[in-house]
C-alpha positions in Angstrom: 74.7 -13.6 37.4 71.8 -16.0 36.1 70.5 -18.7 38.2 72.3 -21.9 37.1 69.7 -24.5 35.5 69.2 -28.0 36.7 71.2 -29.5 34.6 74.0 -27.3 35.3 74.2 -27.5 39.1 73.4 -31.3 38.7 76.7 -31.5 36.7 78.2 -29.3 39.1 77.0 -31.5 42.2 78.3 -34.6 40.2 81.8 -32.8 40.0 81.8 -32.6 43.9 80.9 -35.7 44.8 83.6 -36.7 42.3 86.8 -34.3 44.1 85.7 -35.0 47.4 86.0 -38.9 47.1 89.1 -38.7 45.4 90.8 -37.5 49.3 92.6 -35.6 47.2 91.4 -31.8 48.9 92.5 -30.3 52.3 90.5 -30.4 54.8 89.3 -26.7 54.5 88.8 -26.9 51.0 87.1 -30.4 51.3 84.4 -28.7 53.9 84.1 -25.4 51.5 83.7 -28.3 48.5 81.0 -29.9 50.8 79.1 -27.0 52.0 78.6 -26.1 48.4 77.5 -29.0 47.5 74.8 -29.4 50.0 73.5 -26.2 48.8 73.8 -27.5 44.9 71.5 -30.5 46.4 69.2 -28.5 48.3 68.6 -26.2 44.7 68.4 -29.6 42.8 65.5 -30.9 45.0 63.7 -27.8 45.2 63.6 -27.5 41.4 62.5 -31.2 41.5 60.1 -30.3 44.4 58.3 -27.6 42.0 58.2 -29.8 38.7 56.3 -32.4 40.7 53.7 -29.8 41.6 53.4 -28.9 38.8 52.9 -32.0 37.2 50.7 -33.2 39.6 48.4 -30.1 38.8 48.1 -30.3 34.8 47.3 -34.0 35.8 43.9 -33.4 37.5 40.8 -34.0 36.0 37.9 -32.2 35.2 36.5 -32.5 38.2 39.4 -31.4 40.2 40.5 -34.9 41.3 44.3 -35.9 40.6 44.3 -38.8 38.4 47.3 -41.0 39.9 49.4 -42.6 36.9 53.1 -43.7 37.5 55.7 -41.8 36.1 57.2 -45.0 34.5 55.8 -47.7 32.7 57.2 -51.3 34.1 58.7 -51.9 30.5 60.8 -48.3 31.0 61.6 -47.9 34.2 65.3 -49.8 33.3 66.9 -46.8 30.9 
């Protein structure tokens, strides 16, 4: 089995979140729904983790020094 990509265990988080606060679940399945869903989160911000690094890296400059430029511009920060 591949590894899922972001998108799809962001999508599968977002389905979680979405079945455990309906109240709907047992208890045991709302824990097993939980526990997978911390995992889902912890692959999400590892993945995030990684493209920062390596963003931060192609944005160095020539002389090795990490040019500092927000992400956002103030005019697109509200999508």
């Amino acid at each position: 089995m591949s590894k899922k990509t972001f998108e799809q265990s962001l999508k599968q988080l977002e389905q979680i979140v979405d079945e455990l606060e309906s109240g709907d679940l047992p208890l045991e399945k709302a824990l097993t729904k939980f526990e997978e869903g911390v995992k889902l989160s912890r692959s999400c911000t590892s993945t995030l983790d990684e493209i920062e690094r390596k963003i931060s890296i192609l944005l160095k400059n020539p002389s090795g020094e990490r040019d500092e430029k927000p992400f956002f511009s103030d005019e697109s920060e509200e999508l």
